[in-house]
C-alpha positions as CSV (number, residue, x, y, z in Angstrom):
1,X,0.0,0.0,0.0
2,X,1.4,3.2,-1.0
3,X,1.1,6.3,1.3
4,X,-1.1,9.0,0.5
5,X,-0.7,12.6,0.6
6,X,-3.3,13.0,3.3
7,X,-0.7,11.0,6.0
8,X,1.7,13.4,4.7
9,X,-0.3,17.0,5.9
10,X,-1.7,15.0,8.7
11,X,2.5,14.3,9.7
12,X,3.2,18.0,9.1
13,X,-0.3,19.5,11.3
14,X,1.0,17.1,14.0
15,X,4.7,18.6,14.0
16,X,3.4,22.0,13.7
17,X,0.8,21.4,16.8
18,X,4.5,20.5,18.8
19,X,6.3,23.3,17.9
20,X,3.5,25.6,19.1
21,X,3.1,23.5,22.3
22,X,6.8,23.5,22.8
23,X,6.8,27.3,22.3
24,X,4.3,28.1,25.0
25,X,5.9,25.9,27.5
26,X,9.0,27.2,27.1
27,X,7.2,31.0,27.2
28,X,5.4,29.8,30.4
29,X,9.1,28.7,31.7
30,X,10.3,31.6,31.4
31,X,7.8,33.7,32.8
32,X,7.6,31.3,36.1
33,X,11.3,32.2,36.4
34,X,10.4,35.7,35.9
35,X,8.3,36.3,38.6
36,X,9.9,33.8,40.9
37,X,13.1,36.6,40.4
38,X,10.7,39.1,41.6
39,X,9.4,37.8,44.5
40,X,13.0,37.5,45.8
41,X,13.5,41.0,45.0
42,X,10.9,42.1,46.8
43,X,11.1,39.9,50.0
44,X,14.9,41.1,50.0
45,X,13.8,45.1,49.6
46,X,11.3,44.0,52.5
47,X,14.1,42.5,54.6
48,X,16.4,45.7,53.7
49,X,13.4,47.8,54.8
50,X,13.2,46.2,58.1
51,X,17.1,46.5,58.6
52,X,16.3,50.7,58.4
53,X,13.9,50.3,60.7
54,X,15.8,48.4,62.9
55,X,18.1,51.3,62.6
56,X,16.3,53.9,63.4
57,X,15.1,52.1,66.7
58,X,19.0,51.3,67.4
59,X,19.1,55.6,66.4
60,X,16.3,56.3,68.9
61,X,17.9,54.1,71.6
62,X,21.1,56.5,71.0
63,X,19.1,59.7,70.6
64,X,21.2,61.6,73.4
65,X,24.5,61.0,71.1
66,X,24.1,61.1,67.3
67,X,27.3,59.0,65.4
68,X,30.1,61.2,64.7
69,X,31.5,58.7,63.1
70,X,29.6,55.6,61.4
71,X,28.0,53.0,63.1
72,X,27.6,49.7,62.1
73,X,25.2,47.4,63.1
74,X,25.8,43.6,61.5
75,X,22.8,41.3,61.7
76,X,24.4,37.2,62.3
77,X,22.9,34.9,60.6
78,X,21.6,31.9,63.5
79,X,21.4,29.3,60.6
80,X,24.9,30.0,60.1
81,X,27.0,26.9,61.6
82,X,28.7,27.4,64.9
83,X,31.7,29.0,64.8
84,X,31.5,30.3,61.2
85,X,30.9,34.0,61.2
86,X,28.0,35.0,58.3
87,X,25.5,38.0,58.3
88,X,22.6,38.3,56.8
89,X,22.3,42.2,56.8
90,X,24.4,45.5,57.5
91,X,23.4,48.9,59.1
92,X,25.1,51.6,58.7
93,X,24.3,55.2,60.8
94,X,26.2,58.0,59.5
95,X,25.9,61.8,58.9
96,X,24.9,63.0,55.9
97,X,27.7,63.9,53.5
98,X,28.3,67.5,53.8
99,X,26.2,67.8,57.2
100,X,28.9,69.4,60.3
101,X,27.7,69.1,63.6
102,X,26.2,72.7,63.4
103,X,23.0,73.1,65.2
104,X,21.1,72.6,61.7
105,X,22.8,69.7,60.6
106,X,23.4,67.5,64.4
107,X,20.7,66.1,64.4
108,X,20.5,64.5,60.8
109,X,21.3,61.3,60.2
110,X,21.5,58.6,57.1
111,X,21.0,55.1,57.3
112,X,22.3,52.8,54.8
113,X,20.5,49.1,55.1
114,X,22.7,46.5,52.9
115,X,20.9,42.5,52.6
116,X,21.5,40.0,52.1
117,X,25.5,40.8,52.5
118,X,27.7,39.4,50.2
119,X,24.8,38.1,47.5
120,X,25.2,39.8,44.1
121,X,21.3,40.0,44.5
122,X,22.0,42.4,47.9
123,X,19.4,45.2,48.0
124,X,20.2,48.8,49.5
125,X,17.8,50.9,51.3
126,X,18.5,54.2,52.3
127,X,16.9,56.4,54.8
128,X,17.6,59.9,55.9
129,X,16.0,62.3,58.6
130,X,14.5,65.2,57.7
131,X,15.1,67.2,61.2
């Protein structure tokens, strides 16, 4: 028996039908990885977020002296095993560039908010006071 050339456009619907469903799952792939790269993003800006916060309770707590000189304020890592030194996050307190201890400027003060440390991913938040 002798194929016809009905098998034959049936063999080439059926290979374009897999390219196309090939295509879309590598599209919806790529879109997954998409957004899962976003949500680490943002949960590491929320964690860098915290870290400022954090450092303006550590600034409040210190309110009678402002930094003169930076302060840093490294957050360990419990996961991290015993005896191995590893941060998760860094806060820094510092004056304003180009802020003296004048009246005006004292009682200004940036914080810098660095996670996670060490990750080419890390996020920086920056926060400074308006007073």
């Amino acid at each position: 028996m002798r194929p016809t050339r009905r098998s034959g456009a049936v063999l080439v619907c059926v290979l374009v039908v897999l390219l196309i469903v090939g295509l879309l799952s590598a599209q919806t792939i790529q879109t997954l990885l998409i957004v899962r790269r976003g949500d680490g993003e943002r949960r590491q800006l929320r964690q860098a977020r915290e870290l400022v916060g954090l450092g303006r309770i550590v600034l409040r707590q210190q309110a009678a002296h402002l930094p003169t000189e930076k302060i840093t304020v490294v957050v360990d890592d419990p996961s991290a095993a015993s005896g191995e030194a590893s941060s998760l996050g860094v806060i820094e307190l510092t004056l304003p560039e180009g802020a003296g201890l004048s009246s005006e400027d004292s009682s200004r003060v940036r914080i810098v908010a660095t996670y996670p440390v060490g990750s080419a991913g890390a996020v920086t938040t920056t926060w400074e006071s308006e007073e």
